[in-house]
C-alpha positions in Angstrom: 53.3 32.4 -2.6 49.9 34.3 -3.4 48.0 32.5 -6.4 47.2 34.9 -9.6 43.4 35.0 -10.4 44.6 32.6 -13.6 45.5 30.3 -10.7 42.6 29.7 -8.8 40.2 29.6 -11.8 42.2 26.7 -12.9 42.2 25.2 -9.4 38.7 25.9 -9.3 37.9 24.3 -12.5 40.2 21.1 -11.6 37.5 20.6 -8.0 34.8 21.2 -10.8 35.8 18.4 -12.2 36.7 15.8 -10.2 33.1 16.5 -8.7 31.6 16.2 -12.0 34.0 12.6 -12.0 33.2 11.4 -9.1 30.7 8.3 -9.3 27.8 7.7 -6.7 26.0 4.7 -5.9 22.5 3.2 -7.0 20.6 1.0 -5.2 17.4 0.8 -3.2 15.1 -2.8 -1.8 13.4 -5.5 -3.2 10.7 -6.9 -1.7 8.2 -9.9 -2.3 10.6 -11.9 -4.3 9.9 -15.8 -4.3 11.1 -16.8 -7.3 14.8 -17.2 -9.3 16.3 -15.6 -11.8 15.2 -11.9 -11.4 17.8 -9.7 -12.9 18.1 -5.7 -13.2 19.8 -3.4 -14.7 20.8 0.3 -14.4 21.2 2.0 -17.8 20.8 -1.0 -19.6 23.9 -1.6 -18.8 25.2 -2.8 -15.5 23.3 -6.1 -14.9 22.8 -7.2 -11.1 21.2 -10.4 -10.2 18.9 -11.0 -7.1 18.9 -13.6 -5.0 16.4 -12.2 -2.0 14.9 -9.6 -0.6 16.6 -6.1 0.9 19.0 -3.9 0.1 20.8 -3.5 -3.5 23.6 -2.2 -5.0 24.6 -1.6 -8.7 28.5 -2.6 -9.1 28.9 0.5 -10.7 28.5 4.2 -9.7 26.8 7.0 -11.9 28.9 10.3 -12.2 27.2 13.4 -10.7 24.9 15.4 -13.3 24.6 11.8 -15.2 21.0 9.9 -15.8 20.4 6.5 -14.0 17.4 4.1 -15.1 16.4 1.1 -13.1 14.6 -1.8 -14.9 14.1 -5.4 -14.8 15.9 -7.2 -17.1 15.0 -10.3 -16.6 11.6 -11.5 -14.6 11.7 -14.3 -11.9 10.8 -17.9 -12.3 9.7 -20.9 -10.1 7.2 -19.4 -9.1 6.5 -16.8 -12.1 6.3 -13.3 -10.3 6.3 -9.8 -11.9 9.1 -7.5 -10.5 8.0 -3.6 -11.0 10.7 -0.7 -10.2 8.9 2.4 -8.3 11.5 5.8 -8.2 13.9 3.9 -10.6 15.0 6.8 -12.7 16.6 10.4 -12.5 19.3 12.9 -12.0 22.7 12.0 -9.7 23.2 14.9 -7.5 26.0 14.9 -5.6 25.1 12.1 -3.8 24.1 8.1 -4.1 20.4 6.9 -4.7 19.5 4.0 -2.1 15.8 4.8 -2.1 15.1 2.8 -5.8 11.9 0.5 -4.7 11.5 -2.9 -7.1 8.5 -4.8 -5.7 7.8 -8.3 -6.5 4.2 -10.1 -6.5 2.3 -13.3 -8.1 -1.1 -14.1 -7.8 -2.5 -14.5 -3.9 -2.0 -17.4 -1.2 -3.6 -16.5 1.4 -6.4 -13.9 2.4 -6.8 -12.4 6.2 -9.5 -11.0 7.8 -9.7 -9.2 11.1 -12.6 -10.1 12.8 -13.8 -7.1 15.4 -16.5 -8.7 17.7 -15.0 -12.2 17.5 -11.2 -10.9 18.5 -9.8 -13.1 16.0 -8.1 -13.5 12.5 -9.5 -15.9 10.0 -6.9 -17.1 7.4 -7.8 -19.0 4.8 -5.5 -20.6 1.5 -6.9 -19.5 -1.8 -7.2 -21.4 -4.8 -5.1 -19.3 -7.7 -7.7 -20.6 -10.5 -11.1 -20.3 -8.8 -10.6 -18.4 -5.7 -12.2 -20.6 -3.7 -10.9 -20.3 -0.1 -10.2 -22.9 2.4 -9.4 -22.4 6.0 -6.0 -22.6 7.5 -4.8 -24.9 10.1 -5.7 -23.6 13.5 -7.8 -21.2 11.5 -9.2 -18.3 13.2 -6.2 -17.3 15.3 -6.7 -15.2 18.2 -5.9 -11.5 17.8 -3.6 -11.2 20.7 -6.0 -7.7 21.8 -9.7 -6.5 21.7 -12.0 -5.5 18.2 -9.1 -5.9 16.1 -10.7 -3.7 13.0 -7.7 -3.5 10.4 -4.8 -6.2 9.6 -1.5 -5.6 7.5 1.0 -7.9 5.6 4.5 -7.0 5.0 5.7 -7.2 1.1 7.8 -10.1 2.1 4.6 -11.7 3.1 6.5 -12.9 6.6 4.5 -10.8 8.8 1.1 -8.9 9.8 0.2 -6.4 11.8 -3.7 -6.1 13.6 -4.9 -3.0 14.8 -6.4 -4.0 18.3 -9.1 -0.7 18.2 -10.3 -1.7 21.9 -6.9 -2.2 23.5 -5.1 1.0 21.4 -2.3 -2.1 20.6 -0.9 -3.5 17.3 0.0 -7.0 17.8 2.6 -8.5 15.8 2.0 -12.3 13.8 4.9 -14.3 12.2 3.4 -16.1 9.0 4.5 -19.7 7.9 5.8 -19.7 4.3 3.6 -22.3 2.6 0.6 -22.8 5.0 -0.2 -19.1 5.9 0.0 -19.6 10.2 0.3 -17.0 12.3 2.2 -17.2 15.1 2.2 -14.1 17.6 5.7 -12.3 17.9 6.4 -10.8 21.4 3.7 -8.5 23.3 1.5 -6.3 21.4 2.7 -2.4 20.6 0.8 0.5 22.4 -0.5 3.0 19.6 -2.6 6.0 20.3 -6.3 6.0 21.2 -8.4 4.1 19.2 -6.5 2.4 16.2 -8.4 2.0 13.0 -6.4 1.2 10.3 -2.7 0.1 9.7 -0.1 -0.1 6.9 3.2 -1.1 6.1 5.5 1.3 3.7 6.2 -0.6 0.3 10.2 -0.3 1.3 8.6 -2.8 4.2 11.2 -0.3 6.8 7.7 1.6 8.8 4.6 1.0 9.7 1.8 3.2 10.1 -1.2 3.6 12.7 -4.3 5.5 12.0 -5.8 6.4 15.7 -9.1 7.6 15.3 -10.1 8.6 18.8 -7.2 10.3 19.2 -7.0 12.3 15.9 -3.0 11.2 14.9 -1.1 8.5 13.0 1.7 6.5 15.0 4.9 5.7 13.2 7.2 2.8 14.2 10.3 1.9 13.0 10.3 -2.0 11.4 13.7 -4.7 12.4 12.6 -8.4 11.8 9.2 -7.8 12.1 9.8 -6.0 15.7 8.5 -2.3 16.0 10.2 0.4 17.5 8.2 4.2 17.6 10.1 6.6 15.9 10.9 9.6 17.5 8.5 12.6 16.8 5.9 9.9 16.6 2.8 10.4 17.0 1.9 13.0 14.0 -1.5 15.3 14.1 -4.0 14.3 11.4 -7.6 15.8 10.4 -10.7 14.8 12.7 -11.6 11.2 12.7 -8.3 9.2 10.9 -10.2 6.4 9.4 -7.8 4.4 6.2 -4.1 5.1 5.4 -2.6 4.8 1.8 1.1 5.2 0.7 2.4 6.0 -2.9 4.0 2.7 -4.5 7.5 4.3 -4.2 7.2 4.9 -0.2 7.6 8.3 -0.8 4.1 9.8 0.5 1.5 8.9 3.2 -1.9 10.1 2.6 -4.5 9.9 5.7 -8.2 9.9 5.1 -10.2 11.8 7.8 -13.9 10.9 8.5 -14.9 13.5 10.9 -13.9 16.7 8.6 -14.3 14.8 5.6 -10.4 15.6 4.5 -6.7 14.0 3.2 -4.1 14.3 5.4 -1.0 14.2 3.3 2.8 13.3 4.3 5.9 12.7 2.7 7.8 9.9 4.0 11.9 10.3 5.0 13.4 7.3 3.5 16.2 7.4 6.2 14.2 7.8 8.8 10.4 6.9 8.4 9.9 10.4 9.4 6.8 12.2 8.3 6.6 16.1 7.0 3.1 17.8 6.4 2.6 18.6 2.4 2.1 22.1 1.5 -1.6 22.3 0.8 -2.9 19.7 3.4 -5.4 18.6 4.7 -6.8 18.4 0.8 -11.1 18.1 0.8 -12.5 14.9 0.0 -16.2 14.4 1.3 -18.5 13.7 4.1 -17.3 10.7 6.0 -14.2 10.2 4.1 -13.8 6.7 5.2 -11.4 4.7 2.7 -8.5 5.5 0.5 -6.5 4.2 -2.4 -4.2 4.7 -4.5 -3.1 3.6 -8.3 0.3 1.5 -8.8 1.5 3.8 -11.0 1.1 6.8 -8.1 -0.8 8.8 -10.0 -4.3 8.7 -9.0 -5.8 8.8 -5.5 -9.5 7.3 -5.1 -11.6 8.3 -1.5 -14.6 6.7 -0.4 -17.0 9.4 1.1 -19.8 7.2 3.3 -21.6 10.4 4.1 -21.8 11.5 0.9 -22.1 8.5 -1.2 -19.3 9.5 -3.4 -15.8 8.8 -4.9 -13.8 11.9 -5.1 -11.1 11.4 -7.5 -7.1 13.1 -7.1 -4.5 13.7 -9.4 -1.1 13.1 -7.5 1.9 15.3 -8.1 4.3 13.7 -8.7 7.3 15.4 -7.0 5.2 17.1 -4.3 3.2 14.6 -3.6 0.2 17.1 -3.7 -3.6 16.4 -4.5 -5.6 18.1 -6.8 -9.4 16.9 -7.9 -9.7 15.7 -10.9 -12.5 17.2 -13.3 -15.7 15.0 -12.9 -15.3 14.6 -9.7 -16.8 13.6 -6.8 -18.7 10.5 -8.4 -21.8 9.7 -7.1 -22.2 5.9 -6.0 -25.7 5.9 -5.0 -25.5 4.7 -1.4 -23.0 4.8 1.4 -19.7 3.8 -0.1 -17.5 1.9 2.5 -14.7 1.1 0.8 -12.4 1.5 -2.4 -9.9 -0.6 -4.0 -7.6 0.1 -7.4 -6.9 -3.3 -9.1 -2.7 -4.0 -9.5 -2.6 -3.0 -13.6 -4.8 0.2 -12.5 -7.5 -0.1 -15.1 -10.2 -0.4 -12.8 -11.4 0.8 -8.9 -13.6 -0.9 -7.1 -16.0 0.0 -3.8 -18.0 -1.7 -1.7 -21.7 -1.0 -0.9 -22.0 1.4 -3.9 -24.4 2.0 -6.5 -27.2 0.3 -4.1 -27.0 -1.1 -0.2 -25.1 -4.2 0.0 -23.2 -4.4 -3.5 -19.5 -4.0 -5.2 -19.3 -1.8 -8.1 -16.7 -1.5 -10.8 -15.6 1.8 -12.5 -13.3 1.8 -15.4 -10.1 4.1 -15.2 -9.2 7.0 -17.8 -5.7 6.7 -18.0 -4.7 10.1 -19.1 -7.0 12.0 -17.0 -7.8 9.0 -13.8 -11.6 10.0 -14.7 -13.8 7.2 -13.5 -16.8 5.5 -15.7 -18.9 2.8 -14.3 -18.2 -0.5 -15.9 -20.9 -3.2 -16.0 -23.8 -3.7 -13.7 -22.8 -4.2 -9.3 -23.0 -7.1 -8.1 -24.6 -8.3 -4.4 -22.4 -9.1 -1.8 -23.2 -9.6 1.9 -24.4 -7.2 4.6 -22.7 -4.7 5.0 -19.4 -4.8 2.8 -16.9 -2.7 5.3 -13.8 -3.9 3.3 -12.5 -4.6 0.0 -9.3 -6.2 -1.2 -8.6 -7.5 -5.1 -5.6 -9.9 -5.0 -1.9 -9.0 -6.1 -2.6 -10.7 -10.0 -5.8 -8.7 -10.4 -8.0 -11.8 -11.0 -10.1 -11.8 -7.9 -11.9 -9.1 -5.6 -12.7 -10.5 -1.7 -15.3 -8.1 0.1 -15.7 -8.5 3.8 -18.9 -8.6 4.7 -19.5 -6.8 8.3 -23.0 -7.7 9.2 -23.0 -11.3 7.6 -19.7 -12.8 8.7 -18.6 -14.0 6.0 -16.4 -13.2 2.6 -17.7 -12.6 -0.9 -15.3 -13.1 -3.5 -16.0 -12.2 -7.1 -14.0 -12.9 -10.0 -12.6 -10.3 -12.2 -13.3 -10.1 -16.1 -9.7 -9.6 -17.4 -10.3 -6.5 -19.5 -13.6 -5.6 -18.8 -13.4 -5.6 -15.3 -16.6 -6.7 -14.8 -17.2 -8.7 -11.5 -18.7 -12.4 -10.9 -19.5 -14.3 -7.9 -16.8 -17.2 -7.3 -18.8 -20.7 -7.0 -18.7 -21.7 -3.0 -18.8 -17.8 -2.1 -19.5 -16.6 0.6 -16.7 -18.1 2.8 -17.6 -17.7 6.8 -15.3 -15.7 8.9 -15.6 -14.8 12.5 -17.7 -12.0 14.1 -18.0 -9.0 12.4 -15.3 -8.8 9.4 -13.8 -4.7 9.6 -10.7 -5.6 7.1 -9.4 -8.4 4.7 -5.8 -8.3 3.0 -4.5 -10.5 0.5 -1.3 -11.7 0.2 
């Protein structure tokens, strides 16, 4: 029997609503946690407790067109960490949210440096109230290929990843919890020509590749610590790929390019690690743009232009993902900046051989506008400061110095900012230190 128009309006209106009814799933992955007793909850509502890292799921759905807010309830204990939710709120439309990112840190264990001439990794364990650093067992490890020039730590802290820059290979570590080993995990991973820098996604699902002689960024899938290329991989960058820099919410890439003195910029497929040019890149930096970072909040993006001996300063977008140059910028540092570093409450950026050959400078953040403003008088490191890292509680700063072999480690002025040299420091690595992480 043919339906009257009456008739399928209400019909209509009856799918209309059971769409509207119809609840969807939130959830996403914690990383980094150690501790017990972390608890969050979606419209303060629906509690969920977490026992480990991966993948979570709120007990209850959201309707379509309703709001959802992730937040941490409750913080974890034993050790104390702080738990911080990255793409946590928004819209449900028509479909679940699995891409909610809560990451988990305390103050550093243990700090790794890539040593390029030497072919090895020093480890050392760091003392959370003076910084003070003390070699690892077995301490420096080999690097399992040649130069290795950058080194990466998953969130969960139970693996790195060194950029072999001679034999275009990643190679693959295990790390003991509680005494920082590394243990190499099957053969090293073939990259493209000339590997510079590496990083792992804050999800910890991809890691990323910068190949330098070969102008493109490698992408690999990430399953215990294995890596498997993902298909489309590699992806064409600017000239000279030299540092790589996500968004804390995994959902952009941003490549710095040395040669042409550019951003490459990427957003991320959650599903599938896949990478998408941005409308608008490459995005100009300056002359030898040779380090990036970026603010926890994903707001602000900070490049270190060698050539130019400036900072050039982004605003982030953030839906798009797209930069724009904040007014002020680029900031002059006085010498050949090597590389830049935003401390984990992003207050404060920090770069190495700035403001005069061979020292770390401190500029102070403006939080409404990510202007920069020096803060305090630089302080000397060693030769050559190629790298700079400022541990996960913000309390310490570790510079790797190239030409001196050895690690400078300042701490940091809570507040002010302002930098101090850590009694004991400098801390001898192997041959020619190109990249330090802290974990």
């Amino acid at each position: 029997m043919k339906k009257s128009g009456l008739g399928l309006l209400a019909l209509a209106g009856l799918a209309l609503t059971a769409c509207n009814l119809t609840k969807y799933d939130v959830g996403g992955t914690v990383t980094g946690i150690e501790g017990s007793g972390l608890v969050l909850q979606d419209n303060l509502g629906d509690s969920l407790s977490i026992t480990g890292n991966g993948a979570f799921t709120f007990s209850t759905g959201v309707q379509n067109g309703d709001a959802y807010s992730v937040t941490v309830s409750t913080q974890p204990s034993n050790p104390t960490q702080t738990c911080t939710v990255h793409n946590g709120a928004g819209t449900i439309d028509k479909a679940p949210v699995t891409h909610v990112i809560v990451t988990c840190t305390e103050a550093g264990q243990f700090a790794y440096v890539a040593n390029q001439d030497s072919s090895d990794i020093s480890v050392f364990a760091i003392d959370a109230t003076t910084g003070f650093l003390t070699p690892v067992d077995g301490s420096p490890f080999a690097a399992g290929g040649t130069t290795p020039v950058s080194i990466a730590v998953d969130p969960n802290g139970a693996y790195a990843y060194v950029a072999n820059n001679g034999s275009n290979t990643v190679s693959v570590f295990s790390i003991a919890a509680g005494t920082g080993v590394l243990t190499q995990v099957g053969a090293p991973v073939s990259t493209g020509s000339t590997p510079v820098a590496v990083i792992v996604d804050p999800s910890d699902n991809y890691l990323f590749v910068a190949n330098q002689g070969s102008n493109n960024v490698s992408a690999y899938s990430i399953s215990a610590g294995q890596l498997t290329e993902l298909a489309g991989s590699p992806y064409a960058v600017g000239a000279g790929p030299s540092a790589l820099a996500t968004d804390p919410g995994s959902n952009f890439l941003y490549v710095s390019n040395f040669t042409d003195g550019t951003v490459s910029a990427f957003t991320i497929d959650a599903a599938t690690g896949a990478l998408s040019g941005m409308s608008g890149s490459p995005f100009a930096a300056g002359a030898g743009a040779n380090a990036i970072a970026v603010d926890p909040t994903g707001t602000y993006a900070y490049v270190a232009n060698e050539r130019a001996a400036t900072i050039t300063a982004f605003s982030i977008a953030s839906a798009s993902g797209a930069l724009s140059p904040i007014s002020g910028s680029p900031y002059d540092t006085g010498s050949d900046v090597q590389a830049v570093a935003v401390d984990p409450a992003g207050a404060h950026v920090y770069a190495a051989n700035a403001t005069a050959a061979n020292d770390v400078a401190g500029f102070t953040i403006t939080p409404s506008t990510g202007a920069l403003t020096a803060v305090g008088a630089s302080v000397a490191s060693g030769s050559l400061p190629a790298a700079l890292a400022v541990d996960p509680a913000g309390t310490f700063a570790y510079v790797a110095n190239a030409d001196a072999n050895d690690v400078s480690v300042f701490s940091i002025a809570g507040g002010t900012g302002v930098l101090s040299v850590v009694s004991g420091s400098p801390f001898l690595t192997g041959s020619t230190p190109r990249s330090i992480t802290v974990h």
